[in-house]
mmCIF file of the N, C-alpha and C atoms, coordinates in Angstrom:
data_MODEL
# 
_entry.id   MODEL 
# 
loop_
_atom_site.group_PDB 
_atom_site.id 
_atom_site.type_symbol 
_atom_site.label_atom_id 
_atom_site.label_alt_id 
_atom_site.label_comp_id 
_atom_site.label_asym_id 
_atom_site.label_entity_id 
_atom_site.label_seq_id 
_atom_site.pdbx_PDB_ins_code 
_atom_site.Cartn_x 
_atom_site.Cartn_y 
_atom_site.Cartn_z 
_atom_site.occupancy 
_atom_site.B_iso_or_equiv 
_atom_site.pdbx_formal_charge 
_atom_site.auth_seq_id 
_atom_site.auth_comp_id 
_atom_site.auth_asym_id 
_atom_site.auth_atom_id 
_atom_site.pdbx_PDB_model_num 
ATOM 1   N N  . UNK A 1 1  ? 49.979 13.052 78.831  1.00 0.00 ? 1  UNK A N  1 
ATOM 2   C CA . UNK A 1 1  ? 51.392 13.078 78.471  1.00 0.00 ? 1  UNK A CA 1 
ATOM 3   C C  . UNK A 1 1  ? 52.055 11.866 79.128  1.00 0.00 ? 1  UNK A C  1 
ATOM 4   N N  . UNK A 1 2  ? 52.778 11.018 78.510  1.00 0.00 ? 2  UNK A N  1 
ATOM 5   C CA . UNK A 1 2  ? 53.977 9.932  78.446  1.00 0.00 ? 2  UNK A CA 1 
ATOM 6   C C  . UNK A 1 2  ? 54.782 10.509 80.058  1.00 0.00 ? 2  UNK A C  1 
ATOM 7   N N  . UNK A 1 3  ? 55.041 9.666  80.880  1.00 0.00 ? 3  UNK A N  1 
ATOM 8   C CA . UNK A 1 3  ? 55.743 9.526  82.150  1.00 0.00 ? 3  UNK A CA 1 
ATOM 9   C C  . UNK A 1 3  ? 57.702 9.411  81.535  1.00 0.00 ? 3  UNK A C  1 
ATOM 10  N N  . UNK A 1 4  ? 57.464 9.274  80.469  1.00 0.00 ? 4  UNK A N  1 
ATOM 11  C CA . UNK A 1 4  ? 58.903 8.768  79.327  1.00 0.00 ? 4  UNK A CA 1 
ATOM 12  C C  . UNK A 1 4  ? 58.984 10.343 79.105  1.00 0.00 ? 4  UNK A C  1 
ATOM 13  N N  . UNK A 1 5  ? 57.887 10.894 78.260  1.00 0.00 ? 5  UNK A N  1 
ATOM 14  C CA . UNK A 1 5  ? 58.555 12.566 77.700  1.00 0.00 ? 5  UNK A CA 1 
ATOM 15  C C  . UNK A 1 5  ? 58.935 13.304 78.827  1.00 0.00 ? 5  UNK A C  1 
ATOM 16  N N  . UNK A 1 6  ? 58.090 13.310 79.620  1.00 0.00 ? 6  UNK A N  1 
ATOM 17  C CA . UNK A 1 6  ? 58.367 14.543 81.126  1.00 0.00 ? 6  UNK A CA 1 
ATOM 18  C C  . UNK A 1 6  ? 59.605 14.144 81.409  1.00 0.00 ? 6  UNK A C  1 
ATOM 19  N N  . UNK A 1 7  ? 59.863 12.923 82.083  1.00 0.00 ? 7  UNK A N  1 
ATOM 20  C CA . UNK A 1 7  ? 61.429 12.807 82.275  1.00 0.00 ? 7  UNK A CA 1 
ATOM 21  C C  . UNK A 1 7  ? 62.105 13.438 81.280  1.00 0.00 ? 7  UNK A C  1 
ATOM 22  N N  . UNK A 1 8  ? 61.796 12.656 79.707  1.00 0.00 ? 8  UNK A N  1 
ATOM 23  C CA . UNK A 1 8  ? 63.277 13.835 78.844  1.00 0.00 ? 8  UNK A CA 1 
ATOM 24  C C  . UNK A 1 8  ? 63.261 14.522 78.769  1.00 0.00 ? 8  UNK A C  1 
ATOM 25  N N  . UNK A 1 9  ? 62.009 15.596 78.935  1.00 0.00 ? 9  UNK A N  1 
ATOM 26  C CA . UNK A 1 9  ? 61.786 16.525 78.956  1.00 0.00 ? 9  UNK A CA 1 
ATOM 27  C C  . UNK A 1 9  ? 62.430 17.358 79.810  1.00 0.00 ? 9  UNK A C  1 
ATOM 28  N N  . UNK A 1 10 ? 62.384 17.049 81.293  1.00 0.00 ? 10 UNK A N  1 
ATOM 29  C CA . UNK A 1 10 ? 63.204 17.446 82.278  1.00 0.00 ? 10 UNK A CA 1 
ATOM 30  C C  . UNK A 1 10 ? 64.758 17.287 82.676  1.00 0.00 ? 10 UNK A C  1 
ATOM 31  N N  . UNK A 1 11 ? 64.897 15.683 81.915  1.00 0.00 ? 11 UNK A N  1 
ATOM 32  C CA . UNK A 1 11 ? 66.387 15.748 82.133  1.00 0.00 ? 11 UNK A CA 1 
ATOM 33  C C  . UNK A 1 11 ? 67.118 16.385 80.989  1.00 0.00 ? 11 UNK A C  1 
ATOM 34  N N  . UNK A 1 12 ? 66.163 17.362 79.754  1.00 0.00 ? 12 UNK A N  1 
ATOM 35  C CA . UNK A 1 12 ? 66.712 18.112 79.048  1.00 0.00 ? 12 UNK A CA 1 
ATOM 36  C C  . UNK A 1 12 ? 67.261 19.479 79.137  1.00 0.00 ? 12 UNK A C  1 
ATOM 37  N N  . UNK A 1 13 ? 66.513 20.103 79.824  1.00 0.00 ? 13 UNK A N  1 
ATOM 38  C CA . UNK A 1 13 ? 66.132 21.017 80.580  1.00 0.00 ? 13 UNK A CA 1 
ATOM 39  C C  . UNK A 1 13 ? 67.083 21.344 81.595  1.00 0.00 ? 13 UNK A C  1 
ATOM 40  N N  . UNK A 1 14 ? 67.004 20.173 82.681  1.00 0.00 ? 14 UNK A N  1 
ATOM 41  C CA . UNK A 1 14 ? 68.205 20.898 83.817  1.00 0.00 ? 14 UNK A CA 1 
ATOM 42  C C  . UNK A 1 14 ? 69.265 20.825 83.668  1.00 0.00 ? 14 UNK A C  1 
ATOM 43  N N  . UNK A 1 15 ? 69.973 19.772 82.243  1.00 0.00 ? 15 UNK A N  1 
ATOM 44  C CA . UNK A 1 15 ? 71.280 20.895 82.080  1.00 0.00 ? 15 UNK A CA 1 
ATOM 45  C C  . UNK A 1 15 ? 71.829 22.128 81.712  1.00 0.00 ? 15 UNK A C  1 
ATOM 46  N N  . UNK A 1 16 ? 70.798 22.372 81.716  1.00 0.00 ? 16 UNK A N  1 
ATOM 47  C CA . UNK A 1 16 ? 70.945 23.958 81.567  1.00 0.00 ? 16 UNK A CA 1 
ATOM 48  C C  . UNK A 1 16 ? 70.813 25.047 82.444  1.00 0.00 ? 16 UNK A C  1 
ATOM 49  N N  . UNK A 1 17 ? 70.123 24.588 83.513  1.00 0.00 ? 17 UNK A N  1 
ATOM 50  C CA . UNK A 1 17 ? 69.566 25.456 84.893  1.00 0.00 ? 17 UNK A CA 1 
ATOM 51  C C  . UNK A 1 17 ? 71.054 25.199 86.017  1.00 0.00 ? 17 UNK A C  1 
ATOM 52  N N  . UNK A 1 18 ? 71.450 26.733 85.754  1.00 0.00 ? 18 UNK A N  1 
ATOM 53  C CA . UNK A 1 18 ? 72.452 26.666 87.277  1.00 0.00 ? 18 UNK A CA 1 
ATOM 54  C C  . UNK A 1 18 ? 71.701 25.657 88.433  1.00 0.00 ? 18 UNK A C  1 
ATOM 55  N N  . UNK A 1 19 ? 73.005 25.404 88.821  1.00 0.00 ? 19 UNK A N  1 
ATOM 56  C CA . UNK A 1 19 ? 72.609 23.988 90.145  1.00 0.00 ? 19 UNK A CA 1 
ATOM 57  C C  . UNK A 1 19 ? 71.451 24.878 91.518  1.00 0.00 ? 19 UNK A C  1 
ATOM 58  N N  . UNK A 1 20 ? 71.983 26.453 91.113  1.00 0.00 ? 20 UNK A N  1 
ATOM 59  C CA . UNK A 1 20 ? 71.268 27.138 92.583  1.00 0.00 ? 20 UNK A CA 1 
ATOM 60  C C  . UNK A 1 20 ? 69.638 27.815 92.359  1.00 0.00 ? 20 UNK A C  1 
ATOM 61  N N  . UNK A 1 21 ? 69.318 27.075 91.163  1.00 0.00 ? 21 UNK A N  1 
ATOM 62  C CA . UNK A 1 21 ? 67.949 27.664 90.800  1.00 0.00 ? 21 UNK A CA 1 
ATOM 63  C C  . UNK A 1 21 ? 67.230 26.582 90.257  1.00 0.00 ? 21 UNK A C  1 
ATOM 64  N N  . UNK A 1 22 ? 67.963 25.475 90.203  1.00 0.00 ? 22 UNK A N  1 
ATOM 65  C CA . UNK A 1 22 ? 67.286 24.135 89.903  1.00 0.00 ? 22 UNK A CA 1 
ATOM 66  C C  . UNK A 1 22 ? 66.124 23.813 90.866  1.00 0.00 ? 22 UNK A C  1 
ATOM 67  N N  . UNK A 1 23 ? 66.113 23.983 91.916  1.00 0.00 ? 23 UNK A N  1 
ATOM 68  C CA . UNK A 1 23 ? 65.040 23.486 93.238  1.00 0.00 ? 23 UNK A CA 1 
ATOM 69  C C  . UNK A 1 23 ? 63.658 24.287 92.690  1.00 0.00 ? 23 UNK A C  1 
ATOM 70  N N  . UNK A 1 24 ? 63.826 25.685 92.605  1.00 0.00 ? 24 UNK A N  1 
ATOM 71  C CA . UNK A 1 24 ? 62.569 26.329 92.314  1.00 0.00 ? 24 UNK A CA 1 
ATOM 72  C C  . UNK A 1 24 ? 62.028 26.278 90.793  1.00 0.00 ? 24 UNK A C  1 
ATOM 73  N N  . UNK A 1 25 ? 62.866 26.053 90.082  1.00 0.00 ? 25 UNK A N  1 
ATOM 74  C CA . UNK A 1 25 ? 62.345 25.043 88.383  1.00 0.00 ? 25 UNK A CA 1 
ATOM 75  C C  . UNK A 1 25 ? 61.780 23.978 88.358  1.00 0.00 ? 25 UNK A C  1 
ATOM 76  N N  . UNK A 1 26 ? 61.959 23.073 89.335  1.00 0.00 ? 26 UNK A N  1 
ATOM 77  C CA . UNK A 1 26 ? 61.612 21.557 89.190  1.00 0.00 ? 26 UNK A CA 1 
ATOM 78  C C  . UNK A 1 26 ? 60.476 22.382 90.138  1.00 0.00 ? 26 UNK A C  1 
ATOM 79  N N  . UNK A 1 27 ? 60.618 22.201 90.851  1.00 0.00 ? 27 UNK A N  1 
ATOM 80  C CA . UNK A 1 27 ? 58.821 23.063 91.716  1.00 0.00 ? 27 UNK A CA 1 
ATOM 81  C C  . UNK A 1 27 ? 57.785 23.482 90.799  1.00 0.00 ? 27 UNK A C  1 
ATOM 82  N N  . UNK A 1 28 ? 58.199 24.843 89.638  1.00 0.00 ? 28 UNK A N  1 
ATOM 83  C CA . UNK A 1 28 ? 57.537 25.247 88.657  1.00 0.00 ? 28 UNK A CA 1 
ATOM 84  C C  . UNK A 1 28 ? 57.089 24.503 87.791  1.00 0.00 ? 28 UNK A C  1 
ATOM 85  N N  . UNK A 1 29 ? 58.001 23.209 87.599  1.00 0.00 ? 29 UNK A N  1 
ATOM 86  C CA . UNK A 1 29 ? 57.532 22.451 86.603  1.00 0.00 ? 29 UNK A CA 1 
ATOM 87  C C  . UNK A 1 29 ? 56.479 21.378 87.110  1.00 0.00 ? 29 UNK A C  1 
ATOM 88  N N  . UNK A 1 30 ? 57.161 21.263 88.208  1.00 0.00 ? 30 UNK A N  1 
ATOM 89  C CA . UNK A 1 30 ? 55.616 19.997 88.576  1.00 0.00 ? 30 UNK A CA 1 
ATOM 90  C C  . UNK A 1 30 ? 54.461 20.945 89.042  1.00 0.00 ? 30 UNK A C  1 
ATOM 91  N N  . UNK A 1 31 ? 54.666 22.238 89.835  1.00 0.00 ? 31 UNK A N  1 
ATOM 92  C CA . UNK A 1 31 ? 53.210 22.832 89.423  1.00 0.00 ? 31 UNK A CA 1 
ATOM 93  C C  . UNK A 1 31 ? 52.506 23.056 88.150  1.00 0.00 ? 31 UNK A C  1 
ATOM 94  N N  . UNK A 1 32 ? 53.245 23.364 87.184  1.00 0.00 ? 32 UNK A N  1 
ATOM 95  C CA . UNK A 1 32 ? 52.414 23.591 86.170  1.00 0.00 ? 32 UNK A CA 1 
ATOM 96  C C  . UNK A 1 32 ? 52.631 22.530 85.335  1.00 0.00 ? 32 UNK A C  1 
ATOM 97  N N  . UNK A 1 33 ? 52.463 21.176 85.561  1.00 0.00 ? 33 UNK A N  1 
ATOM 98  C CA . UNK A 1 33 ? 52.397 19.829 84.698  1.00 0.00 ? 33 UNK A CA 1 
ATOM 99  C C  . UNK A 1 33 ? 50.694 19.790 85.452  1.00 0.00 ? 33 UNK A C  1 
ATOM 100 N N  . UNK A 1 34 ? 50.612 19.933 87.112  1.00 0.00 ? 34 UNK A N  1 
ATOM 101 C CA . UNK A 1 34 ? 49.337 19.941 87.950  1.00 0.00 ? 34 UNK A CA 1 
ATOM 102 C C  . UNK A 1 34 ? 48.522 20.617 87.326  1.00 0.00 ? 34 UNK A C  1 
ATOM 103 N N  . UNK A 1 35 ? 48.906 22.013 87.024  1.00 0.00 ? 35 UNK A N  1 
ATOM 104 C CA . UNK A 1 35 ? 47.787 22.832 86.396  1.00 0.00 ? 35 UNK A CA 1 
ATOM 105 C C  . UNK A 1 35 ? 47.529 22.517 84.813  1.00 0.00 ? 35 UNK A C  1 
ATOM 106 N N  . UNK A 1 36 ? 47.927 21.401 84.110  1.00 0.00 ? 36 UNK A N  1 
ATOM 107 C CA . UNK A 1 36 ? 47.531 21.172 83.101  1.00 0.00 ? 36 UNK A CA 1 
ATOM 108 C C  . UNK A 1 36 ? 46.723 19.841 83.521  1.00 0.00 ? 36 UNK A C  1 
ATOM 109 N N  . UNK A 1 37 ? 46.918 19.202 84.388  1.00 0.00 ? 37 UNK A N  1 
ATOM 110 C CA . UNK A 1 37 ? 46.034 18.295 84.588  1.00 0.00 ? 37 UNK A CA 1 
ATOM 111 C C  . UNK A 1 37 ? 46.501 17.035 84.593  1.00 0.00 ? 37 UNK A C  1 
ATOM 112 N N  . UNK A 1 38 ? 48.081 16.648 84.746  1.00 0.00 ? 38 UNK A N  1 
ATOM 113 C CA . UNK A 1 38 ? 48.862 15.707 84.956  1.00 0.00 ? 38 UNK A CA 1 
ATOM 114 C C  . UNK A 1 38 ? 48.447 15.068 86.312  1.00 0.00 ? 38 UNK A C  1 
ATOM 115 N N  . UNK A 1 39 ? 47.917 13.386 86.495  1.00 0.00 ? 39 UNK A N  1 
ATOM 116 C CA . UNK A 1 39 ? 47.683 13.017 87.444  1.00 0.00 ? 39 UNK A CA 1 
ATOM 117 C C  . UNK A 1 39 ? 48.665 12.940 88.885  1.00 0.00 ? 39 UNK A C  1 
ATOM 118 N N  . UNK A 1 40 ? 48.731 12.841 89.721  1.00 0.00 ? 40 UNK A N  1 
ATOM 119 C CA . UNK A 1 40 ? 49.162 12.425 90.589  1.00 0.00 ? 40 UNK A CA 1 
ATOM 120 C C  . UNK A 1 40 ? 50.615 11.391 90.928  1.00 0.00 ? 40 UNK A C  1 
ATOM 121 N N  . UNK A 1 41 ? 49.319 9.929  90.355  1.00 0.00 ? 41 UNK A N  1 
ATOM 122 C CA . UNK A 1 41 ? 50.186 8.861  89.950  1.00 0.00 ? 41 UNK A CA 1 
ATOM 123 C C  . UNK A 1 41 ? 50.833 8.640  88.834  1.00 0.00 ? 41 UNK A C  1 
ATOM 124 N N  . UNK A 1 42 ? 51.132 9.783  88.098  1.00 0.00 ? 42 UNK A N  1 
ATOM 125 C CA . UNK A 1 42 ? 52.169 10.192 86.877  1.00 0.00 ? 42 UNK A CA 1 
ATOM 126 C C  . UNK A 1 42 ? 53.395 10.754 87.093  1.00 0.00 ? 42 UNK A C  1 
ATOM 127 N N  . UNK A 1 43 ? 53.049 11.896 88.615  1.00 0.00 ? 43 UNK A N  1 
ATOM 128 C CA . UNK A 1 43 ? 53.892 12.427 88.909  1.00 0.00 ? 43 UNK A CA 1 
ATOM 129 C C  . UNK A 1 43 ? 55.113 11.408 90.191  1.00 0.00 ? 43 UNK A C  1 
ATOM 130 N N  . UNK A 1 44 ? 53.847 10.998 90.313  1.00 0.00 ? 44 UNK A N  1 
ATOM 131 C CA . UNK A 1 44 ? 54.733 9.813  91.715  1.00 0.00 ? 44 UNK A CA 1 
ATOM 132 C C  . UNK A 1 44 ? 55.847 8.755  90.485  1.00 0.00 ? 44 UNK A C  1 
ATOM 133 N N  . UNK A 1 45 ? 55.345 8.010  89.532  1.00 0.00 ? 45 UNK A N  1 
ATOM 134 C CA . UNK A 1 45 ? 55.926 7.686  88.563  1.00 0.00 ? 45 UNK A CA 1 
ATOM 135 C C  . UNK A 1 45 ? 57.512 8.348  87.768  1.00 0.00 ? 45 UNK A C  1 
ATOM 136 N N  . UNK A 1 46 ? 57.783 9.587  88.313  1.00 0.00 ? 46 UNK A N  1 
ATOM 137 C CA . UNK A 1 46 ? 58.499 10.432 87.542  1.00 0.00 ? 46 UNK A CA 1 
ATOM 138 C C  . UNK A 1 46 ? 59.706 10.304 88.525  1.00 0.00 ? 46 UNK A C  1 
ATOM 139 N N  . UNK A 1 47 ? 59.271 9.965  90.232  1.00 0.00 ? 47 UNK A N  1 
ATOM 140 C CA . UNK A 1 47 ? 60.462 10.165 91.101  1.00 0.00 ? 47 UNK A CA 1 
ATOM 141 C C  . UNK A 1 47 ? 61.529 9.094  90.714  1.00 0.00 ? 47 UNK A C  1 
ATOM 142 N N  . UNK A 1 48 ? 62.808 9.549  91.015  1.00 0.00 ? 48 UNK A N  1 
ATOM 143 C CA . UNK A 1 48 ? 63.831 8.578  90.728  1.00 0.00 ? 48 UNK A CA 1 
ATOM 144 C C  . UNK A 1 48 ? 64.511 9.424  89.083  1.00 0.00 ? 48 UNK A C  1 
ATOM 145 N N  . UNK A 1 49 ? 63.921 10.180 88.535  1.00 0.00 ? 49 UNK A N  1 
ATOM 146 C CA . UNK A 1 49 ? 64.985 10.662 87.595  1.00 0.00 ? 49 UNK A CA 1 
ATOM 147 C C  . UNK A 1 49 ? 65.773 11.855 87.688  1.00 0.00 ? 49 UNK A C  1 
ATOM 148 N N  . UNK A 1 50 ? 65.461 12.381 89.292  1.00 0.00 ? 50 UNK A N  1 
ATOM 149 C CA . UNK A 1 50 ? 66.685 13.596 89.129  1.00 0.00 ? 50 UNK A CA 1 
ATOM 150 C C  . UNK A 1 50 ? 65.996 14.139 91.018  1.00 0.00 ? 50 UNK A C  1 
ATOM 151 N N  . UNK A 1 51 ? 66.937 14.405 91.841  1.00 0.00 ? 51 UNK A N  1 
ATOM 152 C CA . UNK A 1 51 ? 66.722 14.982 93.278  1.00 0.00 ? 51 UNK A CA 1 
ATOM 153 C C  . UNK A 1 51 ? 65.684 15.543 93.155  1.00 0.00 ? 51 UNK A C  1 
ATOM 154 N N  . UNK A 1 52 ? 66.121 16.720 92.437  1.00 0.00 ? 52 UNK A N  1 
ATOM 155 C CA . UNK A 1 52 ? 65.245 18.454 92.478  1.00 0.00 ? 52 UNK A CA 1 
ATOM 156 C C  . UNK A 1 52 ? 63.980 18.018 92.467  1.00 0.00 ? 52 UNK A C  1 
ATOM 157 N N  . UNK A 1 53 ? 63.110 16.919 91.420  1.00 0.00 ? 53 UNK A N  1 
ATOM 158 C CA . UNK A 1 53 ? 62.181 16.727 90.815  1.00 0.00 ? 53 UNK A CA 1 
ATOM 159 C C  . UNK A 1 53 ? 61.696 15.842 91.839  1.00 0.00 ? 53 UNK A C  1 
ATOM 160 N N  . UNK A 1 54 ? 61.974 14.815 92.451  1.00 0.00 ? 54 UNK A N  1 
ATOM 161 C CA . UNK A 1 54 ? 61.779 14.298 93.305  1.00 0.00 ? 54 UNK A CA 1 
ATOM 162 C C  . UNK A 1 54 ? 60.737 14.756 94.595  1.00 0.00 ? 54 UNK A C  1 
ATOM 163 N N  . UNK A 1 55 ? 62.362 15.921 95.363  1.00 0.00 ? 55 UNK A N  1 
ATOM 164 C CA . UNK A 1 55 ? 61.704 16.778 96.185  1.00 0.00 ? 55 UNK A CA 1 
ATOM 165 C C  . UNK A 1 55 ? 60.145 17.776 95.739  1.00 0.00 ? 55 UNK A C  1 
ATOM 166 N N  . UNK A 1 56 ? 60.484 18.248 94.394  1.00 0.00 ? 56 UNK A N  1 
ATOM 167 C CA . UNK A 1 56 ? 59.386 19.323 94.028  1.00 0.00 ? 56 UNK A CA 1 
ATOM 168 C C  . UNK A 1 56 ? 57.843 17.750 94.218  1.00 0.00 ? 56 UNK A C  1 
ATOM 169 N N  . UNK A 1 57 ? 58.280 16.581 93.506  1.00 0.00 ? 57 UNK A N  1 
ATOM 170 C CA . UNK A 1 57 ? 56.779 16.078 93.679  1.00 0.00 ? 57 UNK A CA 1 
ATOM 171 C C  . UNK A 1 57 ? 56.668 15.690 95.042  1.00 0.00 ? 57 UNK A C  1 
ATOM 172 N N  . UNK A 1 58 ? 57.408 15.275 96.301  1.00 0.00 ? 58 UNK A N  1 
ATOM 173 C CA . UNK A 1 58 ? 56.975 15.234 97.336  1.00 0.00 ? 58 UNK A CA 1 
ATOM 174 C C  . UNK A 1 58 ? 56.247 16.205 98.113  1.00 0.00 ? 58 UNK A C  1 
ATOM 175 N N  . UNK A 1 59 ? 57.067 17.387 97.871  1.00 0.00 ? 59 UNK A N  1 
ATOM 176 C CA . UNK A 1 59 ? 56.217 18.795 98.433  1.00 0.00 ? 59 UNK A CA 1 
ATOM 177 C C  . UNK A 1 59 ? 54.584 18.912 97.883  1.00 0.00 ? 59 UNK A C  1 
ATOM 178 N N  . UNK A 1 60 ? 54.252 18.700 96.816  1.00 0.00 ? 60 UNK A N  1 
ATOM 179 C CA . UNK A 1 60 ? 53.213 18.940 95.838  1.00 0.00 ? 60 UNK A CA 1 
ATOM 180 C C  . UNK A 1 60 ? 52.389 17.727 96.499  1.00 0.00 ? 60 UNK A C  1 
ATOM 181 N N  . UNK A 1 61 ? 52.790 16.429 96.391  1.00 0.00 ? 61 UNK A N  1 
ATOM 182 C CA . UNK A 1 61 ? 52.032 15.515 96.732  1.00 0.00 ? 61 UNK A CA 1 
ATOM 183 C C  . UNK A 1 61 ? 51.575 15.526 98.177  1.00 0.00 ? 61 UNK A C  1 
ATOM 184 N N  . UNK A 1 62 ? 52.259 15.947 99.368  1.00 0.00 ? 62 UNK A N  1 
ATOM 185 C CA . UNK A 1 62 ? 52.476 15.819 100.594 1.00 0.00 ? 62 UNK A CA 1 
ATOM 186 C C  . UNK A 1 62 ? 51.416 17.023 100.688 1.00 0.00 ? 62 UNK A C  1 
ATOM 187 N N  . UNK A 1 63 ? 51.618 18.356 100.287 1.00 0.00 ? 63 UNK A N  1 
ATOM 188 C CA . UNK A 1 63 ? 51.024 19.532 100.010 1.00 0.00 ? 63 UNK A CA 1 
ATOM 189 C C  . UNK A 1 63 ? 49.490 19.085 100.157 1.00 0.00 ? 63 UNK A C  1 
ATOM 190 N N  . UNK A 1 64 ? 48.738 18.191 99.055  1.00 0.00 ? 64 UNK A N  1 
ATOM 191 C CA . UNK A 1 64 ? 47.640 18.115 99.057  1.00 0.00 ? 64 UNK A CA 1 
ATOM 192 C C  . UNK A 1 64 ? 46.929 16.966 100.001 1.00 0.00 ? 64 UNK A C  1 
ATOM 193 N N  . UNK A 1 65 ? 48.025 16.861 100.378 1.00 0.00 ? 65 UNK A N  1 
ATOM 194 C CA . UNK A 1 65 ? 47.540 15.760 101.732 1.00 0.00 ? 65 UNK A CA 1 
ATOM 195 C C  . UNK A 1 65 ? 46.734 16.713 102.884 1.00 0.00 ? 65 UNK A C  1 
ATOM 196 N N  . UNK A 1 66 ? 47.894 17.576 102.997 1.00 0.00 ? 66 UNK A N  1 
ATOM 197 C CA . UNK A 1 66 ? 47.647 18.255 103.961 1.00 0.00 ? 66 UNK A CA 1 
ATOM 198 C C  . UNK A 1 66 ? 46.584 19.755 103.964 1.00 0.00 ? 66 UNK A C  1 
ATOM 199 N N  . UNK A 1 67 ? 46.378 19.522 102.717 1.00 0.00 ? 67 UNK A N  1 
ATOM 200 C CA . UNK A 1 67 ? 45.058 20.389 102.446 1.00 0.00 ? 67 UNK A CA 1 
ATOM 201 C C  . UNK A 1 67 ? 43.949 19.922 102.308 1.00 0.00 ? 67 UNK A C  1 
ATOM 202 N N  . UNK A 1 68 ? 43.942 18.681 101.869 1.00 0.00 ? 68 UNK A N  1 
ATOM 203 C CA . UNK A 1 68 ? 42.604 17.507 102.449 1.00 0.00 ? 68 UNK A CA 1 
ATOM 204 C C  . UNK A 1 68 ? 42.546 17.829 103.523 1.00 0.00 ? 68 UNK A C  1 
ATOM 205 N N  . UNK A 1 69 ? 43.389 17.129 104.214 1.00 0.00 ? 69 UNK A N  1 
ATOM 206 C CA . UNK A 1 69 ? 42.877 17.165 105.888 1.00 0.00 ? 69 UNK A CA 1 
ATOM 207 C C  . UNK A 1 69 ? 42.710 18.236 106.499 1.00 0.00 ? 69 UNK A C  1 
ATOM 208 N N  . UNK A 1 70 ? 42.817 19.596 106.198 1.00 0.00 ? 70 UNK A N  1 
ATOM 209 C CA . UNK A 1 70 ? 42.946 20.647 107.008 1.00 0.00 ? 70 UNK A CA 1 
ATOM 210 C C  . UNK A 1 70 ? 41.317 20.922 106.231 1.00 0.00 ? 70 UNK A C  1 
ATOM 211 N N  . UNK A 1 71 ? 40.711 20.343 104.929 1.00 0.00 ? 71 UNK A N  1 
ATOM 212 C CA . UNK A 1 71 ? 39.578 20.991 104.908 1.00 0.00 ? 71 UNK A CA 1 
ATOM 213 C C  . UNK A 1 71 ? 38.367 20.140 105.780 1.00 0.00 ? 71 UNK A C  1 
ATOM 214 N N  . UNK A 1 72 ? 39.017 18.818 105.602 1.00 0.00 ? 72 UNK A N  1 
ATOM 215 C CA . UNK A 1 72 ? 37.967 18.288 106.494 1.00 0.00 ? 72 UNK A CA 1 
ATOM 216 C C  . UNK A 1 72 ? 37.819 18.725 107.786 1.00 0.00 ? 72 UNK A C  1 
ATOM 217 N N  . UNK A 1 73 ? 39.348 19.177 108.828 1.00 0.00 ? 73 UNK A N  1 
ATOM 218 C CA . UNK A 1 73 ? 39.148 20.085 109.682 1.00 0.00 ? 73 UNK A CA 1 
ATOM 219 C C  . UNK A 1 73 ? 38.431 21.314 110.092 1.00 0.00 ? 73 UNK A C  1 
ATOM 220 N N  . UNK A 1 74 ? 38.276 21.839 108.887 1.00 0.00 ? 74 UNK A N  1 
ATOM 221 C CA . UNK A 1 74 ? 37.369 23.187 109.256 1.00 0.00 ? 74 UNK A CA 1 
ATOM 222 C C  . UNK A 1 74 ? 36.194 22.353 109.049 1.00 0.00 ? 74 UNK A C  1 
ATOM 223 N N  . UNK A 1 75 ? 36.053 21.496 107.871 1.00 0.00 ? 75 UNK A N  1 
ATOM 224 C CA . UNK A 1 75 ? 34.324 21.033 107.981 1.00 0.00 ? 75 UNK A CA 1 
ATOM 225 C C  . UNK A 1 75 ? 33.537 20.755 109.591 1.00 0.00 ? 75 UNK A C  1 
ATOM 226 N N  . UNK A 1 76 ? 34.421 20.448 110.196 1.00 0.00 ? 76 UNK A N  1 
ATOM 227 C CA . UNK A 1 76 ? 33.973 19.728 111.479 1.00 0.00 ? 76 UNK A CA 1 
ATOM 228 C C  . UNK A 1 76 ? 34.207 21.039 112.629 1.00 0.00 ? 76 UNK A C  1 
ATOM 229 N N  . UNK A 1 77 ? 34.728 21.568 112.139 1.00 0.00 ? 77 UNK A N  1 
ATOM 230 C CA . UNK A 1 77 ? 34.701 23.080 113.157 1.00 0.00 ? 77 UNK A CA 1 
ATOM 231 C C  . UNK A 1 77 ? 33.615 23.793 112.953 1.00 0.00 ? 77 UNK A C  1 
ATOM 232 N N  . UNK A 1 78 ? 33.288 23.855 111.543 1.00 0.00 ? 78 UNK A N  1 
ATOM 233 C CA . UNK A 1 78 ? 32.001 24.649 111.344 1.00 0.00 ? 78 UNK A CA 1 
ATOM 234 C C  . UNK A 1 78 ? 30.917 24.048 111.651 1.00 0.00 ? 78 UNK A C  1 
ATOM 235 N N  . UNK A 1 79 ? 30.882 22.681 111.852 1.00 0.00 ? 79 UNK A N  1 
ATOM 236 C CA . UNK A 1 79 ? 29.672 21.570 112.325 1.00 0.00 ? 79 UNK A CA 1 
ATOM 237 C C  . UNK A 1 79 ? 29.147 21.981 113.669 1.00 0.00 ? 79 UNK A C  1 
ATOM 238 N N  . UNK A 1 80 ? 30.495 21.697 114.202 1.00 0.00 ? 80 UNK A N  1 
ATOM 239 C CA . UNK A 1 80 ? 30.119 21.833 115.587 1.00 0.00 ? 80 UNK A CA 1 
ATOM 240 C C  . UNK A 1 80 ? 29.383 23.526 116.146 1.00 0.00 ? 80 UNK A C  1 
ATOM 241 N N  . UNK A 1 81 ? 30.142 24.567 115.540 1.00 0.00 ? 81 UNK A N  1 
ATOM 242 C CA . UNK A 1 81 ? 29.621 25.813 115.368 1.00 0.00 ? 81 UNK A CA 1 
ATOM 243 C C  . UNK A 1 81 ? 28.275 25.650 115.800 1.00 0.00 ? 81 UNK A C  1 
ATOM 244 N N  . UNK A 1 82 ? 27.624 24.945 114.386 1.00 0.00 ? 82 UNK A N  1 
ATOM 245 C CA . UNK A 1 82 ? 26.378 25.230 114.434 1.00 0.00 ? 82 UNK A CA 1 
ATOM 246 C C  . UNK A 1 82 ? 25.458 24.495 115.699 1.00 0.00 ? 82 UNK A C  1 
ATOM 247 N N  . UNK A 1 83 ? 25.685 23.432 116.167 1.00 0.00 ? 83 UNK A N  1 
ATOM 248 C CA . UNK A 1 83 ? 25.297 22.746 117.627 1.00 0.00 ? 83 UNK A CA 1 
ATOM 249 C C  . UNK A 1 83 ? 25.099 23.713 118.458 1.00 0.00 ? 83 UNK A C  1 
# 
């Protein structure tokens, strides 16, 4: 999918979403753009057309940072285990 549709897509969309439920929509939406299989650097591409959306891909992106590293963490906990 076009980095062009998602934006209109989205800036179609949140005029319609009360301002106090916008944060957890734009969340929903960049999770489930992820679970269809929308890259990364598509979503990083998207920041700059609206706050909400912004924040939701930093959380998401930042998110899997920090689940990398926490798995390589246990990898090396369970390493040592076995020593």
């Amino acid at each position: 999918m076009k980095e062009d549709l998602i934006a209109d897509i989205w800036t179609l969309i949140v005029e319609h979403i009360p301002e106090k439920s916008r944060k957890d929509v734009a969340s929903d939406f960049i999770n489930t753009l992820m679970d269809y299989g929308i890259k990364e650097n598509v979503l990083e591409s998207l920041q700059g057309v609206d706050p909400y959306l912004d924040t939701a891909i930093e959380y998401v992106i930042d998110g899997e940072e920090l689940d990398e590293d926490e798995d390589e963490d246990e990898d090396y906990s369970y390493n040592r285990d076995e020593d």
